[in-house]
C-alpha positions as CSV (number, residue, x, y, z in Angstrom):
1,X,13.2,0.0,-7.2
2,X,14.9,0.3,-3.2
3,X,16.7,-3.2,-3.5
4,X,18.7,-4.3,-0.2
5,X,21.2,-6.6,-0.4
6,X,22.8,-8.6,2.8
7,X,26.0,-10.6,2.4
8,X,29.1,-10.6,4.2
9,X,31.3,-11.9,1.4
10,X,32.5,-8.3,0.4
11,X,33.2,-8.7,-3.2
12,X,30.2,-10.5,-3.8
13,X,28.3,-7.7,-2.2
14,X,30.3,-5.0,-4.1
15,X,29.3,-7.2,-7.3
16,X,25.4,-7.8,-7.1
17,X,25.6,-3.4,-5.8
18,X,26.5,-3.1,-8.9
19,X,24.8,-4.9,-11.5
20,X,21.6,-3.4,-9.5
21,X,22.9,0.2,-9.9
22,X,23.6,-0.8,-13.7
23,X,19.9,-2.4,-13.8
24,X,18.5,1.3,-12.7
25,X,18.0,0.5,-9.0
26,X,18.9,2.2,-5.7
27,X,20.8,-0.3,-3.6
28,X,20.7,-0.2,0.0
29,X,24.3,-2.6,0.9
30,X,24.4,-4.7,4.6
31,X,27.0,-7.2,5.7
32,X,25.1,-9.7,7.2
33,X,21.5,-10.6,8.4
34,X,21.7,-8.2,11.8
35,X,22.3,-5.2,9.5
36,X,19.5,-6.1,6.8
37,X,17.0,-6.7,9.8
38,X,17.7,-3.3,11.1
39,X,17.9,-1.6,7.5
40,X,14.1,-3.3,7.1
41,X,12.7,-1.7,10.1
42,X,12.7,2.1,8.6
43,X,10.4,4.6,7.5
44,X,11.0,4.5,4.0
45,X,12.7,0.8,3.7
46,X,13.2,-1.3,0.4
47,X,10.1,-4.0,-0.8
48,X,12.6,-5.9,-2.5
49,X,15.6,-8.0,-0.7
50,X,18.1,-10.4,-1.9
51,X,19.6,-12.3,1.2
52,X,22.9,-14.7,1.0
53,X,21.7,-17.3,3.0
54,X,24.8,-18.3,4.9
55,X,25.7,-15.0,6.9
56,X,27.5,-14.6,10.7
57,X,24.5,-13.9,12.8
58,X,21.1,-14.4,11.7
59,X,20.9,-15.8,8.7
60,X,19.4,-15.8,5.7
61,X,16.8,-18.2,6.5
62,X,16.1,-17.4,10.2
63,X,15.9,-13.8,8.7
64,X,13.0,-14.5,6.4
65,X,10.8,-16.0,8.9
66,X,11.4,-13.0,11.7
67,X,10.4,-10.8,8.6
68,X,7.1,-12.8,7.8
69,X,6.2,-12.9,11.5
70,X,6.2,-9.0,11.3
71,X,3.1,-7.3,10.0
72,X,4.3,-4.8,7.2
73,X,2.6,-1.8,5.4
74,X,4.5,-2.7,2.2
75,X,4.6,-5.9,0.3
76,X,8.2,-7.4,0.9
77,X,9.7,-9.4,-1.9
78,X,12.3,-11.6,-0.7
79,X,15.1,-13.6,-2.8
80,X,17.6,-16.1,-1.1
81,X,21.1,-17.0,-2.8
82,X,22.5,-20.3,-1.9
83,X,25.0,-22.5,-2.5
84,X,22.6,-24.7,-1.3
85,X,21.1,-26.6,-4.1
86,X,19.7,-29.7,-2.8
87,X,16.0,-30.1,-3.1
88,X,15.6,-30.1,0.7
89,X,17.5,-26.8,0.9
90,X,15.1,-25.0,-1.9
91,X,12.7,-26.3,0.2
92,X,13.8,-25.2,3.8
93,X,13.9,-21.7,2.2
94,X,11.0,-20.9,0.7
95,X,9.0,-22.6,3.6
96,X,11.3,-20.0,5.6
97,X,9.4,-17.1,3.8
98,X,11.6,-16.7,0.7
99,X,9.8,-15.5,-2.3
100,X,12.3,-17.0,-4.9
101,X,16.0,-18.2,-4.3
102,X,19.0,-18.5,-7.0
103,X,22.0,-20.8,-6.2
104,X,25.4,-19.5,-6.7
105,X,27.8,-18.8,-8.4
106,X,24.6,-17.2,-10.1
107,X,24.0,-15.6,-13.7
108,X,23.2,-12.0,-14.3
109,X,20.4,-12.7,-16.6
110,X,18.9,-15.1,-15.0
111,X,19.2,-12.6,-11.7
112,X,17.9,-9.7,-13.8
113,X,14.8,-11.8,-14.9
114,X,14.0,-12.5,-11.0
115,X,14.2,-9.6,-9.9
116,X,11.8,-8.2,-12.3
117,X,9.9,-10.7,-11.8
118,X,9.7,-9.5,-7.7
119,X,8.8,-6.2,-9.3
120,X,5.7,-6.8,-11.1
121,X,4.4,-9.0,-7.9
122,X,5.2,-6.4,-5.9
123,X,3.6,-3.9,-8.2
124,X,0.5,-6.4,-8.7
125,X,0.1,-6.2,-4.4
126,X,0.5,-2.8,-4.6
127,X,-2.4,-2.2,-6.8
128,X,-4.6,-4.6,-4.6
129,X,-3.6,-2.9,-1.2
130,X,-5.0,0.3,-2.7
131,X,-7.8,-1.3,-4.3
132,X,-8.7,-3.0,-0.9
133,X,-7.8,0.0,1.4
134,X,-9.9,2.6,-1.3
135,X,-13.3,0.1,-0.9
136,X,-12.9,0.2,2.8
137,X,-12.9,3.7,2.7
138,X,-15.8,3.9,0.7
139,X,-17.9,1.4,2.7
140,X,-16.8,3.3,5.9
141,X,-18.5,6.3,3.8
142,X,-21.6,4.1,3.2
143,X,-21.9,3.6,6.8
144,X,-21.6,7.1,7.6
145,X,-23.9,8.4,5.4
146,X,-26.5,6.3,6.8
147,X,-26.3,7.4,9.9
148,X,-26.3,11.2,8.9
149,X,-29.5,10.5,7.1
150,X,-31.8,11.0,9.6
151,X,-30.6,14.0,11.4
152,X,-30.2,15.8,7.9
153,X,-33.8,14.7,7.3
154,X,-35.0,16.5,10.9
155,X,-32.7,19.5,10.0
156,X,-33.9,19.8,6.9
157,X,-37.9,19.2,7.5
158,X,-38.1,21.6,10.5
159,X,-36.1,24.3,8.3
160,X,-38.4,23.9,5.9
161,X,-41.2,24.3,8.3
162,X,-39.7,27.5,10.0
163,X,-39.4,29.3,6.6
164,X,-43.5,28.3,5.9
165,X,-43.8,30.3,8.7
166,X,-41.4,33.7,8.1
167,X,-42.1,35.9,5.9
168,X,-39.1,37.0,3.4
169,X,-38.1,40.6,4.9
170,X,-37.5,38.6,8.7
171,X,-33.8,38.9,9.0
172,X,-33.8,35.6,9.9
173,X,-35.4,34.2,6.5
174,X,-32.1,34.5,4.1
175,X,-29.8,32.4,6.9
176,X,-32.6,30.1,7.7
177,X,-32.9,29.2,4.0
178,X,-29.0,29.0,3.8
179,X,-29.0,26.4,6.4
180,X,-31.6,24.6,4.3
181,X,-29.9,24.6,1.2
182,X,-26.5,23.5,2.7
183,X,-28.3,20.4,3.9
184,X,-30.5,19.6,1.0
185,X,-26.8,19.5,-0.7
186,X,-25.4,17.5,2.0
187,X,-28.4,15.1,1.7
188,X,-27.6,14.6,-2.3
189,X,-23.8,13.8,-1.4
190,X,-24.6,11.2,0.9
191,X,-27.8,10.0,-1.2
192,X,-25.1,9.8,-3.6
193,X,-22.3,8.2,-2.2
194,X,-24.6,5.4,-0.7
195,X,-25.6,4.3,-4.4
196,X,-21.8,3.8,-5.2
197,X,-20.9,0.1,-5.8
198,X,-18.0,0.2,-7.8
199,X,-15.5,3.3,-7.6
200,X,-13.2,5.4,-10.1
201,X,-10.3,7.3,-8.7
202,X,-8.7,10.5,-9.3
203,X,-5.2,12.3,-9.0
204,X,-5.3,14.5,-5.9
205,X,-2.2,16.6,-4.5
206,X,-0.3,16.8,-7.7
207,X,-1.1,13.2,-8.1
208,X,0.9,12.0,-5.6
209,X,-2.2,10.2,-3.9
210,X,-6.0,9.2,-5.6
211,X,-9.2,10.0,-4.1
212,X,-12.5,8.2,-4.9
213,X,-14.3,10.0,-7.9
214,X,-17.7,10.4,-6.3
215,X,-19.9,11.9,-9.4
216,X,-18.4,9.6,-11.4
217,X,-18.6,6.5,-9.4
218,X,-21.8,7.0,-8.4
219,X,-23.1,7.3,-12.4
């Protein structure tokens, strides 16, 4: 997991770098809210951050809600340490966005087990996000498929009427019935597509990406 950190205290910051590296993850280090703001606002930027709360500039706090007011492509997991332990305080900072918070001086178990526990959530919205954005692609299909049918229909009745009427040494017969079986098949995929109601996946590109399993779904 991409993990950023933001806290100006520069041992502490040197010290949560590297229990994360030692925990297996890839750290992305910034010195105060300003930095981690900007860090979060890349291509390629971290799901998962832990925030100091009391930082020069924004804060950890004010940070979290300018995050949650953003509309993301990724999930964001975020976890707030504190000093701050008063009940009011927990409270200020998860109203503020905060996923989870931990109050200093914190212990690396405990920090271990939140932190995986940020990564299965995150994984968990993952897995939903595709879910969601695989079904929208596949009622999108639905839709389209309708609206093909019709035209595939004319295509495909007055082909068949213009072949009743060639006979088979016209040089005109063999790509007439080409076009016909091209749309009888295109007919069947979207015949076939429209009776999907639940979908399978498969690997595609190396399996870098999935792709709706349209024999399989639709059986």
């Amino acid at each position: 997991m991409k993990i950023l950190i933001a806290d100006d205290d520069l041992t502490s910051r040197a010290i949560l770098q590297a229990l994360l590296n030692q925990w297996g993850h890839d750290v992305v280090s910034t010195e105060d809210g300003d930095e981690a703001w900007i860090a979060l606002q890349q291509t390629e930027t971290p799901q998962l951050a832990v925030l100091d709360w009391v930082m020069p500039g924004m804060d950890g706090a004010t940070l979290c809600r300018k995050l949650r007011s953003q509309e993301r492509v990724h999930p964001l997991y975020i976890i707030l340490l504190t000093s701050k332990d008063e009940r009011q305080h927990i409270i200020e900072g998860l109203e503020a966005g905060a996923d989870d918070y931990i109050t200093k001086p914190y212990n690396n178990e405990e920090l271990k087990a939140r932190i995986n526990v940020g990564i299965r959530i995150l994984d968990l919205q993952t897995r939903l996000l595709e879910k969601e954005k695989l079904q929208g692609v596949l009622e999108m299909a639905g839709a389209v498929c309708h609206e093909l049918n019709q035209p595939l229909q004319a295509v495909g009745g007055w082909s068949e009427l213009l072949l009743m009427d060639l006979p088979e040494e016209d040089p005109n017969y063999a790509s007439l019935r080409n076009i016909k079986e091209g749309v009888d098949r295109i007919g069947k995929l979207t015949r076939k597509i429209m009776t999907i109601s639940k979908y399978k996946t498969m690997d595609y590109l190396d399996g870098s990406h999935k792709i709706i399993d349209i024999n399989k779904s639709a059986s």
